[in-house]
Every structure is written in C-alpha cells, then in structure tokens.
N, C-alpha and C positions, 0 to 999 in steps of 0.2 A: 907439295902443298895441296892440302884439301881445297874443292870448290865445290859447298854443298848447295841444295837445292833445296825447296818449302815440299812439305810434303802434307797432301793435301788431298781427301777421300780414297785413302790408301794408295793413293802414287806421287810419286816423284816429279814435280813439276817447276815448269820454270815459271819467273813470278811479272805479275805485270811491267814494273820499273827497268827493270834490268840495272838496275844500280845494284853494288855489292857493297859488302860492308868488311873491312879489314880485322883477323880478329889474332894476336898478339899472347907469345909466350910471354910474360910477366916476367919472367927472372932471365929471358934474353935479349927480349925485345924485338924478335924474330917477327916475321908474318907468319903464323902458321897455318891460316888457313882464309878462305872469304865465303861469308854466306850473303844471303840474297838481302837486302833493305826491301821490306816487302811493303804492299803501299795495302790502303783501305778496301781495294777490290780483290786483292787477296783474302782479304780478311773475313771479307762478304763472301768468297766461295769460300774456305772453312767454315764458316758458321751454316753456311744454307746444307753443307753436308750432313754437319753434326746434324744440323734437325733433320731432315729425313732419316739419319742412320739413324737415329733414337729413337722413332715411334715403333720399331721392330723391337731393336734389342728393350725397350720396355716387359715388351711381352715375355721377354724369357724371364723363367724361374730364378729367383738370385743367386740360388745353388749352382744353375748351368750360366751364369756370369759369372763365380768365382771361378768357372777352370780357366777360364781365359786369362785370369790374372797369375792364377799359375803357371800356365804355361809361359807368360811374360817373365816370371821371377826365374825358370826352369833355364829361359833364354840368357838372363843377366848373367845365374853362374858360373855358364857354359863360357860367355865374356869376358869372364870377370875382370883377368887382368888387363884384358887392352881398354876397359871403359875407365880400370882406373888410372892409368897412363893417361889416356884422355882427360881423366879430371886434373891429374896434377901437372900436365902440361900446360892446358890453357888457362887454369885457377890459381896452380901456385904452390898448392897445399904439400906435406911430404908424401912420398909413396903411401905409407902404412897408414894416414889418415884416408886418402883419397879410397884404398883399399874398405879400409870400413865402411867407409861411407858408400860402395856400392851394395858391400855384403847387407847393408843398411836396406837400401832400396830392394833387395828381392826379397828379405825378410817383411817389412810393412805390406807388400803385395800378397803377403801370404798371410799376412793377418787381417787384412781386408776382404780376403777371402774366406776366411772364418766366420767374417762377422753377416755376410748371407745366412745364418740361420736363427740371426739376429735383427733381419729389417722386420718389426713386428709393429701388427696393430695394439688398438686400444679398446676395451669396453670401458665406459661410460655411463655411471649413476645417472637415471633421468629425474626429474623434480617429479613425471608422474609414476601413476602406476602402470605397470604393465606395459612400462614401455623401454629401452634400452638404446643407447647411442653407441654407436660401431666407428671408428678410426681410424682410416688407413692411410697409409704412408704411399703417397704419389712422387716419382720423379720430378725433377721441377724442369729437366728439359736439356739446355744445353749450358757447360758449366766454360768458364774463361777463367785462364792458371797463366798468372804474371811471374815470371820469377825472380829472384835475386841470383848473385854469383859467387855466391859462396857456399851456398852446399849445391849444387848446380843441379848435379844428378838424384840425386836423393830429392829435391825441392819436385822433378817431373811427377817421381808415382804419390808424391804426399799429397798432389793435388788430384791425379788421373785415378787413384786406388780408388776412392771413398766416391767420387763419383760413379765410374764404370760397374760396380758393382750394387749399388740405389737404382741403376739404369738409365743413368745420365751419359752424354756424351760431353767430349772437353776436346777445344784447344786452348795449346798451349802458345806460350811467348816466352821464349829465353831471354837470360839477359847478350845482349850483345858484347860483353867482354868474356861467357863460358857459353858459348851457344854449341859448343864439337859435340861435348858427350847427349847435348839433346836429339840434335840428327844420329849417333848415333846408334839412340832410342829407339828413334824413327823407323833405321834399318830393323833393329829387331822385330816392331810393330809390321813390317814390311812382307818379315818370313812366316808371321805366326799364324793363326787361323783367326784372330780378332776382325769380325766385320767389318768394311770399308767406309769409313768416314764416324766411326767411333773419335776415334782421336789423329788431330791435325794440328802443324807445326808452322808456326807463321814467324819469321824471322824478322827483326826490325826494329826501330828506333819506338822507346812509351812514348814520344808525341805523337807518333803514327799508328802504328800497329796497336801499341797498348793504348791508347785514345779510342778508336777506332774498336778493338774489343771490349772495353769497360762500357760502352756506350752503344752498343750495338742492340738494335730493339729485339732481336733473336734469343740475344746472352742473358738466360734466370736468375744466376750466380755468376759472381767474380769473386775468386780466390788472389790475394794480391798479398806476396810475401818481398816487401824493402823497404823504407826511407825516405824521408822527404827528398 
C-alpha cells in the first residue's frame, strides 16, 4: 500500500495535520493506498510558492513554456501504462478507457503547447486620430484546479496545460476518492526540468483544502470541475 505525501515547491513534503486520508479500490474495497488530509496551512504554502514561482516564469517566452509541457506529455507516454492501472484501480473505469484517457492527457499538453504561438495581442480602433490602442494579454497569477473523480488524470493537465503555458502557476486539489494517479503526476513534475513551485499538490477534504483554495486572497482563477 502506497502512503503519499503533498507535494509542495517541487518536493515532497509532509503536511501540517498529519491525519491521512483512506483511499479505496472501488470494485474490491481494498485500501489501496493513504494520502495526507491536508489542512489550510498547506495550502497557504502552495499558493505563496506558486506566487513567487510565477513572477519568473511570466517572463519566459510562451514558446520556451510550451517545451516544458512537452516534456510533461514526453514523461506520461513513457508511464503510460502504470498511470493507467493507476486510473483504473482507484476510479473503477475499464483498462482500455483509463488507457485513453492518459493517451488523452499527453496529447492536450501538446496542444497547449501549440497554442503559445497563439497568446496574441490586439490593435484597437481609437475614436481619435492618430492615435492607436495596443492589448495585451497578461498572466492573471496564480490559478486553483479542483477536481472531480472521474476522468481524474486527464481533469490535472486540463487544468495545469492552459494555465502554465499563459504563464500562470496552479495548484492543484484531487478528488479524495482518485487522488493515486495525481501524485503520481507529482512524481513525473518531480523528474522533469519544470521550475519549482509552478505546480503543487494539496491533498484533502473541499471543506478544507478546497474551501481554503477557492478563497484564498493569492488565487486569480479557480478552475472547479463537479456537482453540488
């Protein structure tokens, strides 16, 4: 049995509470693994990373942001089939879905990497003469990805792609019934050359964790994919 850890300005850390959270094969009822119940001061160091880490990576070209998402997606297919074991163990789903559903995620990472040649401005008709209004597309800062548990893995870069590449940083929050394959996301983000505290992994209960980042004065966007 796995016992993961919050992963948090590119390490591995353990998390304020120390309470775990039980997380359950669905079709045996097994424990398969526990991750951390992470509390609000977790939460507050991921987000104070992301910001820091994003007033640098701002500065890079969105072309030298897309290879980092390449290299992510380069990482997935080399994984591929233990991420999707991982999905259909702790989610449920058949093999050959779960399978698509990573081949899913390294493909959208590489179409978010295309669309760097695509973050463009605007000129701007002025009411006067001789004068011209200019448009440009700023970062908003630090983005917060809630997820659901049913496409688990695919739900991370749908959220992490479109920001990292605008030059935003993001944490994320699994759901606590598929939280395996997001750590281990984590690990991949862990090996690759992606700057430290771009994206961080806060594990934990929506009254807590998701409370706590939807609401966080740091967080510019919140990406929130479930149900009442």
């Amino acid at each position: 049995m796995k016992r993961y850890r919050l992963f948090i300005n590119g390490e591995f850390v353990s998390h304020a509470g120390g309470k775990m959270i039980s997380v359950l094969n669905p079709a045996t009822e097994e424990v398969i693994s526990e991750i951390p119940a992470g509390t609000i001061t977790d939460v507050d160091a991921a987000v104070t990373a992301a910001e820091t880490a994003q007033r640098a990576w701002a500065k890079r070209p969105a072309i030298e942001r897309a290879g980092f998402l390449r290299e992510l997606a380069k990482e997935i297919r080399t994984r591929h089939e233990m991420l999707a074991r991982t999905v259909s163990e702790e989610q449920g789903k058949p093999l050959p879905q779960a399978q698509a559903e990573v081949t899913s995620a390294a493909e959208y990472l590489e179409y978010n990497a295309e669309f760097a040649r695509r973050v463009e401005g605007e000129i701007v008709e002025s009411d006067r003469p001789n004068e011209h209004i200019f448009l440009f597309k700023q970062p908003i800062g630090v983005a917060a990805g809630i997820l659901p548990w049913n496409s688990p893995f695919f739900m991370i870069v749908r959220k992490l792609a479109p920001a990292l590449v605008t030059g935003n940083a993001i944490v994320i929050k699994p759901s606590s019934e598929t939280p395996n394959c997001a750590f281990e996301f984590a690990e991949i983000v862990a090996a690759s050359s992606l700057p430290k505290g771009l994206f961080s992994l806060v594990s934990g209960s929506g009254a807590t964790v998701g409370k706590a980042l939807a609401g966080h004065p740091k967080v510019g966007i919140v990406s929130f994919t479930g149900s009442v």
